[in-house]
C-alpha positions as CSV (number, residue, x, y, z in Angstrom):
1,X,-58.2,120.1,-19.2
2,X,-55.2,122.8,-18.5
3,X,-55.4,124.3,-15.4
4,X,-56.3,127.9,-16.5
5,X,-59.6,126.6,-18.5
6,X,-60.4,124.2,-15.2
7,X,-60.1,127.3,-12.8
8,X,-62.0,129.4,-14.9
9,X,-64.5,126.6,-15.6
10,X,-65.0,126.4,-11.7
11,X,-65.6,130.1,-11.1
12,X,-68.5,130.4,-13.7
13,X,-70.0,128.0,-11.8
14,X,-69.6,129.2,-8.3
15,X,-69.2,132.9,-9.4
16,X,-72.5,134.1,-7.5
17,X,-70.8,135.3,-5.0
18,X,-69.5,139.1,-5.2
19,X,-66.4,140.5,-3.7
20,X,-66.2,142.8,-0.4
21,X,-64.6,146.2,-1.5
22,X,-66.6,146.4,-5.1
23,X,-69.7,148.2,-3.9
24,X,-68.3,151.9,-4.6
25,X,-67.7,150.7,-8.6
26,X,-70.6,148.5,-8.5
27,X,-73.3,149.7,-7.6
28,X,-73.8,152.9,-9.2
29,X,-73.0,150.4,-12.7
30,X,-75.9,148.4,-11.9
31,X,-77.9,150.9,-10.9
32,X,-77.4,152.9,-13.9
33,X,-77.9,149.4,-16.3
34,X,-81.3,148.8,-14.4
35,X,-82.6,152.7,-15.2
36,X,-81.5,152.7,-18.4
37,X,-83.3,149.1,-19.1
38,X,-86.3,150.3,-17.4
39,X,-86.7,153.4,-19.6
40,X,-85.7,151.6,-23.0
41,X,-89.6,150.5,-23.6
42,X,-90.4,154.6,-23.5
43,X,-87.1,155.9,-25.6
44,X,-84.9,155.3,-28.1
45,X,-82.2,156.8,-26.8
46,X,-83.0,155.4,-23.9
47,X,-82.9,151.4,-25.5
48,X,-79.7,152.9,-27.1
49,X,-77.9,153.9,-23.7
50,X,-79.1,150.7,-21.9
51,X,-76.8,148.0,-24.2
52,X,-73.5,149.3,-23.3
53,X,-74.5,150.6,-20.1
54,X,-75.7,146.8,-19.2
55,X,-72.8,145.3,-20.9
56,X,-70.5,146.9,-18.7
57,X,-72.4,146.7,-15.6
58,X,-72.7,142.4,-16.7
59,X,-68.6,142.8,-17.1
60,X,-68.2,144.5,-13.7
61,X,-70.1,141.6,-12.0
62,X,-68.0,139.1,-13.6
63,X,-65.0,140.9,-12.7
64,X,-66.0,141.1,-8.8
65,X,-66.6,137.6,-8.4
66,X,-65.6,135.9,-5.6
67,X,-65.5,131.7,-6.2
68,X,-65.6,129.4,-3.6
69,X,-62.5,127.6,-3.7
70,X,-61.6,124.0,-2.5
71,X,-58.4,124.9,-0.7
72,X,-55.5,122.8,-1.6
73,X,-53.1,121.1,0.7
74,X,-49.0,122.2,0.6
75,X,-46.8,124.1,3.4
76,X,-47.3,127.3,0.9
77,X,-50.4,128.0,-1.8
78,X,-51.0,131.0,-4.4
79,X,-52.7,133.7,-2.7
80,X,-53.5,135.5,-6.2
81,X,-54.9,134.6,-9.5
82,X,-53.1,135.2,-12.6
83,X,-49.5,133.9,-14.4
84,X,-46.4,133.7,-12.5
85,X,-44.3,137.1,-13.8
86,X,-41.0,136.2,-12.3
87,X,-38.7,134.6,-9.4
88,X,-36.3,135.8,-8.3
89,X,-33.6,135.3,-5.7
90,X,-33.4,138.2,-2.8
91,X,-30.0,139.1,-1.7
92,X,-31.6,137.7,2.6
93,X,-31.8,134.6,0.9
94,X,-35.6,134.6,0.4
95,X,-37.2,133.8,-2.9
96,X,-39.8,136.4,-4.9
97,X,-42.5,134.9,-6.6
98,X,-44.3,137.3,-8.4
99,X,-48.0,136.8,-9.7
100,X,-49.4,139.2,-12.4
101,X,-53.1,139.9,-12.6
102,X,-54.7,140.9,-15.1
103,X,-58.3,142.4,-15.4
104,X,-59.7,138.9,-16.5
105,X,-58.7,137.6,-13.4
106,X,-60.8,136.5,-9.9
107,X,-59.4,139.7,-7.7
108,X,-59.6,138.4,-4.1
109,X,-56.5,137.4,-2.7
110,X,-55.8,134.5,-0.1
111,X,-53.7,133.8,3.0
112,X,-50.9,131.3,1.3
113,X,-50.2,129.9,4.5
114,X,-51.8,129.7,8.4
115,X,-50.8,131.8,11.2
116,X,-51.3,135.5,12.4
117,X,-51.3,138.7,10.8
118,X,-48.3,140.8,12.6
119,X,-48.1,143.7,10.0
120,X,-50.2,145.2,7.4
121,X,-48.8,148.2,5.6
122,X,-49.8,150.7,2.8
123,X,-47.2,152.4,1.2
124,X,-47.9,155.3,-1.3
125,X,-46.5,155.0,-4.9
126,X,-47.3,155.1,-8.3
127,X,-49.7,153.4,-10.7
128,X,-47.0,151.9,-13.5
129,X,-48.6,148.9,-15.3
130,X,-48.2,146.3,-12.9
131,X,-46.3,143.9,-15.8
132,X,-43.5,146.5,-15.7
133,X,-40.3,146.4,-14.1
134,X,-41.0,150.3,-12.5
135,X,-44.5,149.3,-10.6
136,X,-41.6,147.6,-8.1
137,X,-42.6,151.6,-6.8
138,X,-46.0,151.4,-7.1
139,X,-48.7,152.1,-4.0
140,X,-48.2,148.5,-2.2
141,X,-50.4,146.8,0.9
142,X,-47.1,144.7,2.8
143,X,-48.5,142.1,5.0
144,X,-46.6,139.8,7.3
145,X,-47.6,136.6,8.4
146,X,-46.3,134.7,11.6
147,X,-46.5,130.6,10.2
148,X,-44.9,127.7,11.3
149,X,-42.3,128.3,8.5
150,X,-41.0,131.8,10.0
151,X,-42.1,135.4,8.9
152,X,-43.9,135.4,5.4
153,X,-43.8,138.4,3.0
154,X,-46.5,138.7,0.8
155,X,-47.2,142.5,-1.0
156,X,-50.3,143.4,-3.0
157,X,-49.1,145.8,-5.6
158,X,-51.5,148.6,-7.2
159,X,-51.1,148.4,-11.3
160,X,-52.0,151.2,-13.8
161,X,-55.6,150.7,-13.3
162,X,-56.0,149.4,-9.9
163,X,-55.7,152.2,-7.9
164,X,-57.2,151.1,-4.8
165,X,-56.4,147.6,-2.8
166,X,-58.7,146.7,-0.1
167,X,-57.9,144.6,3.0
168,X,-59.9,142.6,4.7
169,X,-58.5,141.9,7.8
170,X,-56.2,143.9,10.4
171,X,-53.1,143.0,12.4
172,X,-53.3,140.2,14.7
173,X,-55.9,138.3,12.9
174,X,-55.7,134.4,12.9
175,X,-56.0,132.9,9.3
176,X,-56.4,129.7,8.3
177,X,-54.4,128.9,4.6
178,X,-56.6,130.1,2.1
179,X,-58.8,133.1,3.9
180,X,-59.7,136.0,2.2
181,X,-57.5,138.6,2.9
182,X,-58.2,141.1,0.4
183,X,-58.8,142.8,-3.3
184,X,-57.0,144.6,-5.5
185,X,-59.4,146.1,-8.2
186,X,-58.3,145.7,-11.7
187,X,-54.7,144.7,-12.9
188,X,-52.5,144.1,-10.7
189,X,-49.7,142.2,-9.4
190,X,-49.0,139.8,-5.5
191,X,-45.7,139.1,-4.7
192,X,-44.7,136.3,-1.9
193,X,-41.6,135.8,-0.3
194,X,-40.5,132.1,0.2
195,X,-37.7,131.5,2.9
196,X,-34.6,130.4,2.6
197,X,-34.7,126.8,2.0
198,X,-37.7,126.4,0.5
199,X,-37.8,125.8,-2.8
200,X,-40.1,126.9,-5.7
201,X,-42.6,125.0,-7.3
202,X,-43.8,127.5,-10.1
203,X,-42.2,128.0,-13.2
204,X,-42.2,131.9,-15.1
205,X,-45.3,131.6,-17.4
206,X,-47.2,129.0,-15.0
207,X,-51.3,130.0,-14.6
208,X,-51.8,130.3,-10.9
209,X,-55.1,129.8,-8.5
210,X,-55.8,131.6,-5.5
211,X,-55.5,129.2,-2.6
212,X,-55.4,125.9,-5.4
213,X,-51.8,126.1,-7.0
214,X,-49.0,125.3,-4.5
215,X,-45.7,127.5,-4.5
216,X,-43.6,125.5,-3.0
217,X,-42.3,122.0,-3.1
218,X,-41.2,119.3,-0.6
């Protein structure tokens, strides 16, 4: 089975779960299905509201899921969901891999490797489509991790629609690989910084896994 159908195939089954950070959009959705359901025995117009009202309250639940994961084993794993976008060399040496998300996608991203949170930053911007080459000036969270392979980069970049990320945890937090860390409603976009050295694993076009897929290689 390709890995895109097998991590999707895993997150219907363990999708019970809902993420932290979705209560402001998803409440008032459900709670708006529910009325509407509970007044469409009384009304027509009432039955009428309650379909697409309930299908979109059904999509927002899907799209907050939050899956257990089995967390892989490698020096550095995908903290994001999605297709790799691009890699690219940085003029320090350090290598970009950068993971676009789109809506379909589990939203909850994931420490890629151990260590402790020394920075995490929010930097206004704009809301570009995250696929484009422009959102490199979109509103960005820029975290900082202190692992045994140095200082890791990783950015969680807003896209046209996802115009609020969410972290989870503040500086000087212990993570183990693999921890929640955060969300990003809607499309989006994670970049990670590899070191200098350490080589890539992912290919442009590759489906990725939050805390499953590894980014780098031996």
């Amino acid at each position: 089975m390709p890995h895109s159908q097998t991590s999707a195939h895993r997150d219907s089954l363990k999708g019970a779960r809902i993420a932290r950070g979705a209560s402001p959009w998803l409440l008032p959705t459900v709670a708006t299905a529910a009325l509407s359901l509970a007044r469409a025995r009384k009304s027509k117009r009432a039955a009428a509201v309650a379909v697409p009202v309930t299908a979109l309250a059904a999509g927002m639940l899907w799209f907050f899921r939050d899956p257990e994961r089995e967390i892989a084993q490698g020096r550095v794993i995908s903290p994001a969901d999605g297709v790799v976008q691009s890699i690219m060399p940085w003029k320090d040496g350090r290598t970009r891999v950068a993971i676009f998300m789109s809506p379909l996608n589990v939203h909850v991203n994931r420490a890629p490797l151990a260590g402790t949170v020394t920075s995490v930053e929010h930097v206004p911007g704009g809301f570009v489509p995250a696929f484009n080459k422009e959102s490199e000036n979109n509103e960005r969270v820029v975290w900082h991790f202190d692992t045994e392979l140095g200082d890791i980069e990783m950015v969680q970049i807003a896209g046209a629609v996802a115009r609020r990320i969410v972290p989870y945890i503040p500086q000087g937090t212990k993570v183990e690989q693999g921890d929640r860390i955060g969300l990003i409603r809607f499309g989006s976009r994670v970049d990670i910084y590899l070191p200098e050295g350490v080589e890539v694993a992912v290919e442009v076009g590759q489906p990725t896994t939050a805390g499953v897929t590894r980014i780098d290689r031996d």
